[in-house]
N, C-alpha and C positions, 0 to 999 in steps of 0.2 A: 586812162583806165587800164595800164598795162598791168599784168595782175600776174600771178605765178600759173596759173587757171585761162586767161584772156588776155591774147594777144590784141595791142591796141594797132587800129585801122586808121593811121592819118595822110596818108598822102596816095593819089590815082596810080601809083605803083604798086602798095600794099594792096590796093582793090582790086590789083589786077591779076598778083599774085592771089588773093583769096579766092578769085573766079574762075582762077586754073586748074584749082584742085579736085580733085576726083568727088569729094565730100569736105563739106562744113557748115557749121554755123555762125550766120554774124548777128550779132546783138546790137542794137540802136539803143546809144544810152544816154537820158538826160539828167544833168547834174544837179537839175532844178525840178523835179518831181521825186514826190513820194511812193509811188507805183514807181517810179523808174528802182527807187533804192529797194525794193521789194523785190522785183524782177530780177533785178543783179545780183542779189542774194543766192537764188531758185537758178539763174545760170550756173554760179560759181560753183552751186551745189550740184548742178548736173556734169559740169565740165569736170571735177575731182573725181568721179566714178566712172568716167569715159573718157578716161584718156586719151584711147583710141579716135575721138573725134574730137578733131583741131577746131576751137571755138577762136572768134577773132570779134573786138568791138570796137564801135565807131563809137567815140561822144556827140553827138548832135550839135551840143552848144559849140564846141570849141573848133569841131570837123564840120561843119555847115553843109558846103560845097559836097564833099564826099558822100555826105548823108544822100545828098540829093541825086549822084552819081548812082549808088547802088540801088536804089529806088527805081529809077530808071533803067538801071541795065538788068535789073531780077522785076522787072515789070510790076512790083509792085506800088500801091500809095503807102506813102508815107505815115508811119506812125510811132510814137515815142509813149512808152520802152514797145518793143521789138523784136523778134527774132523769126529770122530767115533761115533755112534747111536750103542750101545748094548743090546741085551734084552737075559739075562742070558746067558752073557760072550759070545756073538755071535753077531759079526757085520752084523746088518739089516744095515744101510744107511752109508754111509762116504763124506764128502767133502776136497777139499784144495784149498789154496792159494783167488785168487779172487771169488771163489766159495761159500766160509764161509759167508753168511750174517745171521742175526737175523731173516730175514723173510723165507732163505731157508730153518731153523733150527726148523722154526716151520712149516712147511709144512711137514719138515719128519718126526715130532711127530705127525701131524693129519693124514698122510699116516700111519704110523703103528697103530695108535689107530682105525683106520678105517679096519684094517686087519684082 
């Protein structure tokens, strides 16, 4: 899923480096849903306009174990398509499925930057 927009998330090092950062979002992507190709659309589209905010993606199908990793370490359940709002490895905001738009994505970066 590495994309010029989405940095791809596959191995416990990359997660760990993502969980370090001051701010990001990671998207949960599966390659076998039609909401997932929707979803990753509405990322791509939010990540091109905020640059400023490092987006980074796990594929579900292919990163399993990872998926399940960041699940557990941003406490949340699991859901595919995905996105998580972290500010130093601590999930502040999360969306799924028809939920994920470019305009929700930036509302919960002016909600936290407002915080």
């Amino acid at each position: 899923m590495d994309s010029d927009d989405i940095r791809a998330v596959e191995t416990e090092e990359a997660l760990d480096e993502v969980l370090s950062l001051p701010r990001a979002m990671l998207y949960k992507h599966s390659t076998r849903c039609g909401t997932s190709v929707r979803a990753l659309l509405e990322v791509e589209r939010f990540a091109r306009t905020n640059a400023d905010v490092p987006v980074y993606g796990i594929d579900v199908n292919r990163q399993r174990e990872i998926s399940r990793q960041a699940a557990s370490r941003l406490e949340v359940e699991h859901e595919s398509p995905q996105i998580i709002l972290t500010r130093q490895g601590k999930q502040i905001w999360s969306a799924s499925h028809y939920r994920i738009t470019a305009e929700a994505l930036a509302a919960a970066i002016a909600e936290e930057v407002n915080d």
